[in-house]
C-alpha positions as CSV (number, residue, x, y, z in Angstrom):
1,X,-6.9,-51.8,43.2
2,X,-9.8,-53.6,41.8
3,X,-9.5,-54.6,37.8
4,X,-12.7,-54.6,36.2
5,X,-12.5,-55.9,32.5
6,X,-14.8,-54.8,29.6
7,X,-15.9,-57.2,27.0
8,X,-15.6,-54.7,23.5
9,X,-16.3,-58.0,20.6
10,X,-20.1,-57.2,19.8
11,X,-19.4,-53.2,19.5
12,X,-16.4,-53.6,17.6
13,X,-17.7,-55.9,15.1
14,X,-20.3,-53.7,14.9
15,X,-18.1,-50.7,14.6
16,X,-16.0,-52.8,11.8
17,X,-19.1,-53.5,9.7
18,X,-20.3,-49.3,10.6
19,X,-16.8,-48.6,9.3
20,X,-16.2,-50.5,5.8
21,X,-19.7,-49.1,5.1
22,X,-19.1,-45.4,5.8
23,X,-15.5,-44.6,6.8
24,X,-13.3,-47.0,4.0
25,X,-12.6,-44.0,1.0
26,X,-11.6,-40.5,3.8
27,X,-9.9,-43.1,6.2
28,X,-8.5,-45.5,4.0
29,X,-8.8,-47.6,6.8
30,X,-5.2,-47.8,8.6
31,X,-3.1,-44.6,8.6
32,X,-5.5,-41.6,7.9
33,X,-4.5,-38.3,9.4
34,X,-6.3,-36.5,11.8
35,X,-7.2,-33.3,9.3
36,X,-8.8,-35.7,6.9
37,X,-10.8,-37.4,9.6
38,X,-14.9,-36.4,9.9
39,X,-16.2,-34.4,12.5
40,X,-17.6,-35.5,15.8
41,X,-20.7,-34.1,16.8
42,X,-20.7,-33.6,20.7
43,X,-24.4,-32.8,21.9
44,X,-24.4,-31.8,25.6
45,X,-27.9,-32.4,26.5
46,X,-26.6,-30.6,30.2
47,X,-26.0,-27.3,28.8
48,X,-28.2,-27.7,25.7
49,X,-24.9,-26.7,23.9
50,X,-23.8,-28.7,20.6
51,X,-19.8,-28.7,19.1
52,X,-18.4,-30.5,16.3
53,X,-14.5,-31.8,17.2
54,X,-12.1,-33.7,15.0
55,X,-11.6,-37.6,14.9
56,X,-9.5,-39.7,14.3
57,X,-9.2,-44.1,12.8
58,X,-6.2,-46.0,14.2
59,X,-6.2,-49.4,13.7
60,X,-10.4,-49.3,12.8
61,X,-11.1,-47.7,16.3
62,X,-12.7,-44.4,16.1
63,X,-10.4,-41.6,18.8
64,X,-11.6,-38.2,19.6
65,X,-9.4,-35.2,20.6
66,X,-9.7,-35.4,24.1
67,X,-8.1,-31.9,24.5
68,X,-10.9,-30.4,22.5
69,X,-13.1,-32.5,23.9
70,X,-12.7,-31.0,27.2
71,X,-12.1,-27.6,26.1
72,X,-15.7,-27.7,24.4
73,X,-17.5,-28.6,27.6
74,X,-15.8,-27.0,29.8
75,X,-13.8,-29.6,31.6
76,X,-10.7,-29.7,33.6
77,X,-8.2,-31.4,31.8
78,X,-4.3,-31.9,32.7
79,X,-1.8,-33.5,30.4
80,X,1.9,-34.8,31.8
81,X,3.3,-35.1,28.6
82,X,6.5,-36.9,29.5
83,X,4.0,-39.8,30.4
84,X,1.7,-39.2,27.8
85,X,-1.1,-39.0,30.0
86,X,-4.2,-36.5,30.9
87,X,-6.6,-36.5,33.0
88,X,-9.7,-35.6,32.9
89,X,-12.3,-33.9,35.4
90,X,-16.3,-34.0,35.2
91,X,-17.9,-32.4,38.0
92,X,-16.3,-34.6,41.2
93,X,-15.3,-37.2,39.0
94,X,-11.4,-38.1,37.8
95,X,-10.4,-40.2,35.1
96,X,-6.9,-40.9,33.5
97,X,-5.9,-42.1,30.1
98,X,-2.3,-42.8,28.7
99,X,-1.5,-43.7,25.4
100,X,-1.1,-47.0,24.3
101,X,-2.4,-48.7,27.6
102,X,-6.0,-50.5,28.1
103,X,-6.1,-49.3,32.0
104,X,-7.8,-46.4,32.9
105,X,-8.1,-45.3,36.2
106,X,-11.2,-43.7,37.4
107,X,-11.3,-42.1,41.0
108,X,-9.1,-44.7,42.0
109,X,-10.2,-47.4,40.4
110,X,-8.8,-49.6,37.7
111,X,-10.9,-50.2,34.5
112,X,-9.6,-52.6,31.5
113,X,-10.2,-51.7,27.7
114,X,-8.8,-53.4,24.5
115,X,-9.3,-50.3,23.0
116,X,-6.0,-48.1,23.7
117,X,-5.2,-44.2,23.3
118,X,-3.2,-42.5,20.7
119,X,-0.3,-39.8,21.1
120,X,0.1,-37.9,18.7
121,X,1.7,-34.0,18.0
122,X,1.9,-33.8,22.5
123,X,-2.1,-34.2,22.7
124,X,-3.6,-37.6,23.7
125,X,-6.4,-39.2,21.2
126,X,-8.6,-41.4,23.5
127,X,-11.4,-43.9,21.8
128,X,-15.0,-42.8,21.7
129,X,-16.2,-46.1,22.8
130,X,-14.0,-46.3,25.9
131,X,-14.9,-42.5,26.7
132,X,-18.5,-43.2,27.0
133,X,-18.4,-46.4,28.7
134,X,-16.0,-45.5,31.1
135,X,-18.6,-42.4,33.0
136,X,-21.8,-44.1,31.8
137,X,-21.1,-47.7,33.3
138,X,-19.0,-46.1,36.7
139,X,-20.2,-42.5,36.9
140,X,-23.9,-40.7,37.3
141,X,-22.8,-39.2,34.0
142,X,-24.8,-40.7,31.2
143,X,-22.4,-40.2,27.9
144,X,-23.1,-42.2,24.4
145,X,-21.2,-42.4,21.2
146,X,-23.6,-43.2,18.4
147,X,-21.9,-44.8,15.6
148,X,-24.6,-44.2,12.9
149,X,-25.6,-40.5,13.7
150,X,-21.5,-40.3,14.4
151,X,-22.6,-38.2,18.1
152,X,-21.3,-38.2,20.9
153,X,-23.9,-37.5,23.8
154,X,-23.8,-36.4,27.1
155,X,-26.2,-36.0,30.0
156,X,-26.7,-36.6,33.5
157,X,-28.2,-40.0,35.3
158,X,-31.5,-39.4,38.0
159,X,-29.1,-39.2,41.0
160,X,-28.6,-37.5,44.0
161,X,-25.7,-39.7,45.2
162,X,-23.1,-39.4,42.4
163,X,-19.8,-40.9,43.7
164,X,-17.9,-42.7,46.6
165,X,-14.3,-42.4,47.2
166,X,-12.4,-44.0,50.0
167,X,-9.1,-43.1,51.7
168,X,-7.2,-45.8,54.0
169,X,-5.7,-43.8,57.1
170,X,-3.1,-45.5,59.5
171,X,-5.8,-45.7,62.4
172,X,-9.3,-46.7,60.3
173,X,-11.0,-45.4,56.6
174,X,-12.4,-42.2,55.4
175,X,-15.3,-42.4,53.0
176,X,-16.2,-39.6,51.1
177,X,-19.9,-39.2,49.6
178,X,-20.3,-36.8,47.1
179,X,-24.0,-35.6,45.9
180,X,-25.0,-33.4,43.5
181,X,-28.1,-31.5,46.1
182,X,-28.0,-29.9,49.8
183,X,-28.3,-33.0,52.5
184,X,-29.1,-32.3,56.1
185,X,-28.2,-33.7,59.5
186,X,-31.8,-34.9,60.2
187,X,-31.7,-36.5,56.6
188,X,-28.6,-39.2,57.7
189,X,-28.8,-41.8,59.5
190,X,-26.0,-44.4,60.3
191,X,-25.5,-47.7,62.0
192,X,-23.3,-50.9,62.6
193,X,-25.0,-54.4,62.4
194,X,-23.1,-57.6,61.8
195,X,-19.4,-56.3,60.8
196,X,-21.4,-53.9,58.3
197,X,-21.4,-50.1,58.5
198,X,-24.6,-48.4,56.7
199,X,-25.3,-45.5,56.2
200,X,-28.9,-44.6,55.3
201,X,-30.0,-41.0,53.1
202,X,-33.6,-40.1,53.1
203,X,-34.8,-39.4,49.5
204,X,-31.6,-40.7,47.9
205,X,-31.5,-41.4,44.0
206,X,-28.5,-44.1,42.8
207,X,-27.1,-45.7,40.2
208,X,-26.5,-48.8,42.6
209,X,-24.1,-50.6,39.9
210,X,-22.2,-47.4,39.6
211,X,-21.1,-46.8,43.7
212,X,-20.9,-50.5,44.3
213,X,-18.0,-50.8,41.8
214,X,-16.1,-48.1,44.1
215,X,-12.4,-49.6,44.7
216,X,-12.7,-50.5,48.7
217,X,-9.8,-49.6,50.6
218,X,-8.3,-49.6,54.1
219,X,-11.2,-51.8,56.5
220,X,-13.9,-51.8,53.9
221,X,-13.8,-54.9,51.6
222,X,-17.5,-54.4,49.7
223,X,-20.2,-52.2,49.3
224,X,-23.7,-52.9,48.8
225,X,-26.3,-50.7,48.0
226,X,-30.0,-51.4,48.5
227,X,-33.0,-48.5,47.6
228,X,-36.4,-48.2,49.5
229,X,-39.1,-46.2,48.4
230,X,-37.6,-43.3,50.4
231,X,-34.5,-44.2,51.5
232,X,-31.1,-45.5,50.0
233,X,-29.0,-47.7,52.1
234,X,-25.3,-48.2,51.6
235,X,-23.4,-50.8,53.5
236,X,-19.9,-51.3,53.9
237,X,-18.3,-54.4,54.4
238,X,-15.9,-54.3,57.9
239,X,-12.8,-56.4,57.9
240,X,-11.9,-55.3,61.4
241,X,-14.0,-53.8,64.4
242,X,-15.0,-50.1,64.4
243,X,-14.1,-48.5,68.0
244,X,-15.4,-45.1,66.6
245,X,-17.1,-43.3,63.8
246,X,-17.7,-39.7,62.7
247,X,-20.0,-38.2,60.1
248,X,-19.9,-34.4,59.2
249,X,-21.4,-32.5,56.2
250,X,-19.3,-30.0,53.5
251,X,-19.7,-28.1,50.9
252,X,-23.5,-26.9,52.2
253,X,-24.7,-31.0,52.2
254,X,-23.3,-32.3,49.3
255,X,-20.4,-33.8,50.9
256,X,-20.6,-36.5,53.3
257,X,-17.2,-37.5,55.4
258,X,-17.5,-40.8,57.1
259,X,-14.0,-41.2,59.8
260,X,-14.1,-45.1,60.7
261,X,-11.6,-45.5,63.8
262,X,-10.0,-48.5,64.3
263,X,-8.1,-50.1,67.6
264,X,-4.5,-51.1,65.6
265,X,-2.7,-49.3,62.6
266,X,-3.6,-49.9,59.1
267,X,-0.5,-50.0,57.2
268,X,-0.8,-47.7,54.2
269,X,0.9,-49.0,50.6
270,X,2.1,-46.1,48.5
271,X,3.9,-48.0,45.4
272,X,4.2,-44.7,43.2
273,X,4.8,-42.5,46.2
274,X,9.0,-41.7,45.1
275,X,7.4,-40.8,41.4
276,X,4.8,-38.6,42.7
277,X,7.3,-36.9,44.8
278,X,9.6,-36.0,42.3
279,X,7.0,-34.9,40.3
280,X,5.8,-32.4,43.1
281,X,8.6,-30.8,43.0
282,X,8.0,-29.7,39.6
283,X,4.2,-28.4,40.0
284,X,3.3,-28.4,43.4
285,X,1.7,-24.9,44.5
286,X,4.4,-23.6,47.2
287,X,4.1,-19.8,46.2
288,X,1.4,-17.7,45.5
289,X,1.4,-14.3,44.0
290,X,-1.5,-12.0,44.9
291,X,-1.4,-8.7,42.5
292,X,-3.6,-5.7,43.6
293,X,-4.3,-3.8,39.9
294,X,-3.0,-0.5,39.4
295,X,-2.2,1.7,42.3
296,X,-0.1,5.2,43.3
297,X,-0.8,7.0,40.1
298,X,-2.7,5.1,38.4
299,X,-6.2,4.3,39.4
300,X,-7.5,2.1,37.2
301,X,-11.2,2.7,36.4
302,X,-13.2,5.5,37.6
303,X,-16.6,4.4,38.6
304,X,-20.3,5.3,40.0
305,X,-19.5,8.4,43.0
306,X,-15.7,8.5,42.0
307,X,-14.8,5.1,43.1
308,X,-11.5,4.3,41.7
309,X,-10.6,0.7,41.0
310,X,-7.4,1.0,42.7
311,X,-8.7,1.3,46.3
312,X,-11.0,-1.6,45.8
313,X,-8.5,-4.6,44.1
314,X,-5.9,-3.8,47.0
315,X,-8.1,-5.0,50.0
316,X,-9.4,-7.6,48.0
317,X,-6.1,-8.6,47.2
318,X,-4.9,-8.6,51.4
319,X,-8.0,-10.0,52.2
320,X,-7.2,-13.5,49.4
321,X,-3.9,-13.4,50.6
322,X,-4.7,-13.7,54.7
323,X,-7.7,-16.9,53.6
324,X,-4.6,-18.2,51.5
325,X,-2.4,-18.3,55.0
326,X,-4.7,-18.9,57.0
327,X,-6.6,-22.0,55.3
328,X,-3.4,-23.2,53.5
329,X,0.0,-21.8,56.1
330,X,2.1,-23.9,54.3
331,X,2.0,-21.9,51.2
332,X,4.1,-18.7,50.8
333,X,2.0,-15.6,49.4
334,X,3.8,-12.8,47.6
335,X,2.0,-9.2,47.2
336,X,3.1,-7.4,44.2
337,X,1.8,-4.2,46.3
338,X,0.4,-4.1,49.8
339,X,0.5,-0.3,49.6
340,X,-1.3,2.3,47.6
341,X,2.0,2.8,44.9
342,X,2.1,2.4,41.4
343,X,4.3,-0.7,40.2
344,X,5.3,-1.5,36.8
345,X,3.4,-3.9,34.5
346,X,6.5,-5.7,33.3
347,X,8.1,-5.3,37.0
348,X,4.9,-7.8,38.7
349,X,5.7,-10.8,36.7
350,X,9.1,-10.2,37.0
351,X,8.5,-9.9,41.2
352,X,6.2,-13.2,40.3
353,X,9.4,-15.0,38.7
354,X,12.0,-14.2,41.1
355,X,9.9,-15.0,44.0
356,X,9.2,-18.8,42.3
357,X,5.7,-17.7,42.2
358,X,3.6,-21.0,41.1
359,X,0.0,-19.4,40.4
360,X,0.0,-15.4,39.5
361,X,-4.0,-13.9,40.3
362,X,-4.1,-10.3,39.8
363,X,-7.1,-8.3,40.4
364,X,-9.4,-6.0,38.7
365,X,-12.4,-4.0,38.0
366,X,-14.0,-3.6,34.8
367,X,-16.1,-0.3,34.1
368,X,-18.5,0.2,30.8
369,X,-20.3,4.1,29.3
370,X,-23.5,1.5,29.5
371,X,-24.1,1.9,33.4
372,X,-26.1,-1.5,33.1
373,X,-23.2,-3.4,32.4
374,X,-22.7,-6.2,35.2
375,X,-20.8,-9.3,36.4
376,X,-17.4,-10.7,37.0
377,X,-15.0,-12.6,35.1
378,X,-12.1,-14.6,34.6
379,X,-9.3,-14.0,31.8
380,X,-6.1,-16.1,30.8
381,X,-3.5,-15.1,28.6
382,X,-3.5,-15.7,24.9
383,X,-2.4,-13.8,22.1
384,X,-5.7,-14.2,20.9
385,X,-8.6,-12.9,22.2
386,X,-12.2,-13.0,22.5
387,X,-13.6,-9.7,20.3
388,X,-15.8,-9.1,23.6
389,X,-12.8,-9.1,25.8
390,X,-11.4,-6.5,23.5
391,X,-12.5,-3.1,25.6
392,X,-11.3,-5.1,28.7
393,X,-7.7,-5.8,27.3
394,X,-7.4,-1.9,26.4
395,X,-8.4,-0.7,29.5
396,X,-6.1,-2.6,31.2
397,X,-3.0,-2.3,28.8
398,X,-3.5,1.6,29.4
399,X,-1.8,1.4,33.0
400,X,1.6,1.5,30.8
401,X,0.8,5.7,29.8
402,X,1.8,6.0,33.8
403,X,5.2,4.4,32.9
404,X,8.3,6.2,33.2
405,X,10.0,6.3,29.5
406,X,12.5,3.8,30.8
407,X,10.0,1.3,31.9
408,X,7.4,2.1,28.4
409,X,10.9,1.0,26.0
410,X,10.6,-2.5,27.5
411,X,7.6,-3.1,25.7
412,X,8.6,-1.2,22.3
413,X,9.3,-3.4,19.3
414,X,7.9,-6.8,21.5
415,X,5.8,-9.0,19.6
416,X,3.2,-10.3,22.0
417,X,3.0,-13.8,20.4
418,X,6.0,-14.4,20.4
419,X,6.0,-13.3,23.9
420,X,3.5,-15.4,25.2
421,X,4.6,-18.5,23.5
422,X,7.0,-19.0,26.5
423,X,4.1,-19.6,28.5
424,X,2.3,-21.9,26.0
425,X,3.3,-25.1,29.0
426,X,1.0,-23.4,31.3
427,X,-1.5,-22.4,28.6
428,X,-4.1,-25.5,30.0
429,X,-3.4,-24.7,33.6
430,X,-4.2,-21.3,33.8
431,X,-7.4,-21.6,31.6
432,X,-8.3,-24.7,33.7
433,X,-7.5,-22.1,36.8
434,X,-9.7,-19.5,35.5
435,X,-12.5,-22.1,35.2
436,X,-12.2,-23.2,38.4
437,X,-12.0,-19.5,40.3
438,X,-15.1,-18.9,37.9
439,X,-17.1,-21.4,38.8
440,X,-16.2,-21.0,42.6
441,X,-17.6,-17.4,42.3
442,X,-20.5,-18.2,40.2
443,X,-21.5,-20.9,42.9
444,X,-20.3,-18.5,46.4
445,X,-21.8,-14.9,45.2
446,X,-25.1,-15.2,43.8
447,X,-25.9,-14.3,47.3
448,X,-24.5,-11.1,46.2
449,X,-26.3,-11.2,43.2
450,X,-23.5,-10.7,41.1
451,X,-23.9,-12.4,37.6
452,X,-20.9,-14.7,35.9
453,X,-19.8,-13.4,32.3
454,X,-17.6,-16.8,32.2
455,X,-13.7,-17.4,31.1
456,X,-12.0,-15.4,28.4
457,X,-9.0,-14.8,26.9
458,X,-6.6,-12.0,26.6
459,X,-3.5,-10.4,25.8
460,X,-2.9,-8.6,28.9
461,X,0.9,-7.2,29.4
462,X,0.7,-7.2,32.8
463,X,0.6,-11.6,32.8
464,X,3.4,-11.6,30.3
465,X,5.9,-13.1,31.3
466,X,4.9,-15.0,34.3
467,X,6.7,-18.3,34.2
468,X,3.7,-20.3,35.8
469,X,-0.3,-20.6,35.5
470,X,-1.7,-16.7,35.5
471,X,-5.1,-15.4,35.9
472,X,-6.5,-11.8,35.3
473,X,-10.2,-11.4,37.4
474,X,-12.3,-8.5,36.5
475,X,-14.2,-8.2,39.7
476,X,-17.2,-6.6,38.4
477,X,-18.0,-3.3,37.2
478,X,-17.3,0.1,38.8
479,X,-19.6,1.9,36.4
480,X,-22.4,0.1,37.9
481,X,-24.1,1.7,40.7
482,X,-25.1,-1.5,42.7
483,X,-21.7,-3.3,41.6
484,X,-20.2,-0.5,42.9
485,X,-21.7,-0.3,46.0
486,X,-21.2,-4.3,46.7
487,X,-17.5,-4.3,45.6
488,X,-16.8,-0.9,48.6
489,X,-18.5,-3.5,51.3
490,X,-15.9,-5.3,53.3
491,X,-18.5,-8.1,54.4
492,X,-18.8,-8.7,50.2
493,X,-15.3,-8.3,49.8
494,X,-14.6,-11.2,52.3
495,X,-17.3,-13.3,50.2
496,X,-15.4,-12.3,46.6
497,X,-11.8,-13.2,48.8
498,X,-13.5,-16.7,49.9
499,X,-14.7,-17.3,47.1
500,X,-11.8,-16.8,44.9
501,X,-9.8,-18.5,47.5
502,X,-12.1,-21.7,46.8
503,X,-11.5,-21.8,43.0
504,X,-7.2,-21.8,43.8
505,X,-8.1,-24.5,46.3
506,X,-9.9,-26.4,43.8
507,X,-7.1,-26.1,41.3
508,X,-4.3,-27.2,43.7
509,X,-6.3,-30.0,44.9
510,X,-6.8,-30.9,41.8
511,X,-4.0,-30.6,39.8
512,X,-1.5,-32.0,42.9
513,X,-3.9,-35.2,42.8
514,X,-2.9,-36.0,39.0
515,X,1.2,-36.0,39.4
């Protein structure tokens, strides 16, 4: 890995003289607690959204909560708390922070700061400084921690090309260009000249400094990046001779995949590859439980023309399942029904359990007396709860009236807290999940011109109990004449299916990436 260092004297004496000043009488320097620590203002100049989060001094270095840091904006975030470590993720960039150590390692690469990260109560405190110069110097992020004002900012650099990250195979490289617009074949251009591989992008914006600090890998040994008036170049240093090279685009142009071939093998090092194994074992996504809502009985929500929810979740629900096999065979998907028949709230998590289930979706429709009510979203469990979500919740608690008696007495005299503190370990994955199948079907279906109402939280019986990261989707509303309409069409079901199949991809990729 490449070690880049960070020279922290001028801030921190600057910070020191910043915090005798202002921070000496609610700090009392050394040892303050995080309750009697100011506020942090967090602007977010991308969303125009603003959010005040608690601070912390240790040693005279400013920390924020990184946990609610993420949570205000929105980011994925994933703690392993034996190591006391998260990880953080903003837009295609990964960064992870443990406590009490100066490295950081961002997409790969290893960055050096005197300034460390706290632990404290299971919840990592990382230091303002470090935060922002970590995506500001590396990423196309642009984030700034203003001492005096005491703000935190956060924006987004003039770039189309926002990150490299390279992959060493046993027969040649893979280089993977992200961008944040839509690139086409006619736009890319590539070429080899004097042991250099470049790769040329009409109407490419940079942050040269940023991609050249990329950790090279495998047959590349530098980058260089050089901008024309209408073209960016990016050359990559060869240590041994290309014999052949492929380029393909993803993600509709904002992905580029580079495959350089080589003529012998490229032995691959894995030093933490026994760790990461036995840490796989714990969370990696094996089994997937699909449940279809309602069913038999009980259909769910009536809608526009009779529609009943019941006969729209369940080939929604075979439809996710067949992408999951399909694009991912190795994975095992359970059905909780795969037939029109009623099943038992408390009996799906219970199928969800015994069948070692390691991510629980289950499927819905929402339905509203205002027929203009519209969109889809996602729910976790929590035994608190939006007040919007409240109608939702009680619509779907209701399937327990078509209970037998015996099955209605499990839920008598249960405290839902207490019942959902047993999941509180997979409280961060499953709202991290919902983000991720929300933001895959915000991106996928505005083709449908269906409308995102975002992630909520709930206290739906039919996820209690579910010993792994649950999700409850409310597919959109039944009461709504077009929504209707769109959620009956198999071609728009196959969209909804791909498109919640991207978010679970997302999350496994993701979250497989940081053990």
């Amino acid at each position: 890995m490449k070690i880049l260092r960070r020279d922290f004297i001028k801030t921190t004496t600057a910070l020191a003289g910043y915090l005798l000043a202002n921070w000496l009488t609610p700090f009392k320097l050394f040892g303050a607690s995080s309750q009697d620590s100011p506020k942090l203002k967090i602007i977010n100049r991308i969303n125009n959204s603003e959010a005040m989060i608690r601070t912390r001094l240790n040693r005279g270095i400013i920390l924020l909560d990184f946990t609610e840091f993420a949570a205000q904006n929105n980011y994925g975030i994933f703690t392993n708390s034996q190591k006391r470590k998260t990880v953080i993720y903003i837009g295609q960039d990964r960064a992870t922070f443990t406590a009490e150590n100066g490295f950081v390692i961002l997409n790969e690469q290893l960055l050096h700061f005197l300034q460390e990260p706290l632990w404290e109560n299971g919840e990592l405190w990382v230091p303002a400084l470090v935060l922002a110069d970590v995506f500001s110097k590396y990423t196309s992020h642009q984030m700034e921690f203003d001492q005096s004002g005491f703000t935190f900012s956060i924006g987004q650099k003039d770039v189309s090309l926002t990150n490299i990250v390279m992959s060493a195979m046993e027969n040649g490289t893979l280089i993977h260009v992200f961008a944040d617009k839509e690139y086409r074949e006619t736009e890319i251009t590539h070429k080899i000249s004097n042991d250099w591989f470049y790769l040329e992008i009409l109407g490419g914006k940079v942050d040269p400094k940023s991609l050249e600090a990329t950790p090279c890998k495998g047959i590349i040994s530098d980058i260089k990046v050089t901008s024309f008036p209408t073209i960016i170049s990016i050359g990559f240093k060869l240590k041994k001779p290309v014999i052949s090279r492929d380029i393909h685009l993803e993600n509709n142009g904002r992905e580029i995949l580079i495959n350089l071939r080589i003529s012998d093998t490229l032995a691959v090092e894995d030093e933490t590859k026994k760790d990461l194994e036995e840490q796989k074992k714990k969370w990696l996504i094996e089994t997937i439980v699909v449940d279809a809502g309602h069913g038999g009985k009980d259909p769910g929500a009536v809608g526009y023309d009779g529609v009943k929810e019941k006969d729209i979740v369940l080939p929604l629900a075979l439809k996710l399942g067949e992408l999951i096999k399909e694009r991912m065979p190795a994975i095992k998907v359970v059905y909780t029904r795969s037939t029109d028949v009623f099943i038992p709230l408390w009996q799906r998590t219970k199928m969800a359990n015994e069948a070692n289930g390691k991510l629980f979706v289950s499927l819905h429709c929402n339905s509203n007396p205002n027929k203009n009510a519209r969109g889809f979203e996602t729910y976790f469990l929590s035994a608190d709860k939006d007040e919007k979500a409240k109608d939702v919740v009680l619509k779907e608690n209701e399937a327990i009236q078509f209970e037998e008696s015996s099955d209605k007495e499990k839920y008598s005299g249960v405290n839902f807290v207490l019942a959902t503190m047993a999941q509180n370990a997979f409280m961060r994955q499953s709202k991290y999940l919902a983000s991720s199948v929300q933001d895959a079907m915000h991106q996928r279906l505005q083709v449908l011109d269906l409308h995102s109402r975002g992630v909520k939280q709930g206290p739906f019986w039919v996820m209690v109990g579910a010993t792994m990261p649950n999700i409850l989707i409310e597919l959109g509303f039944v009461s709504n004449k077009y929504e209707s309409k769109i959620l009956r069409q198999k071609a728009s079901q196959v969209k909804i299916a791909d498109a919640i199949y991207s978010g679970i991809e997302k999350y496994k990729k993701d979250i497989e990436s940081a053990i």
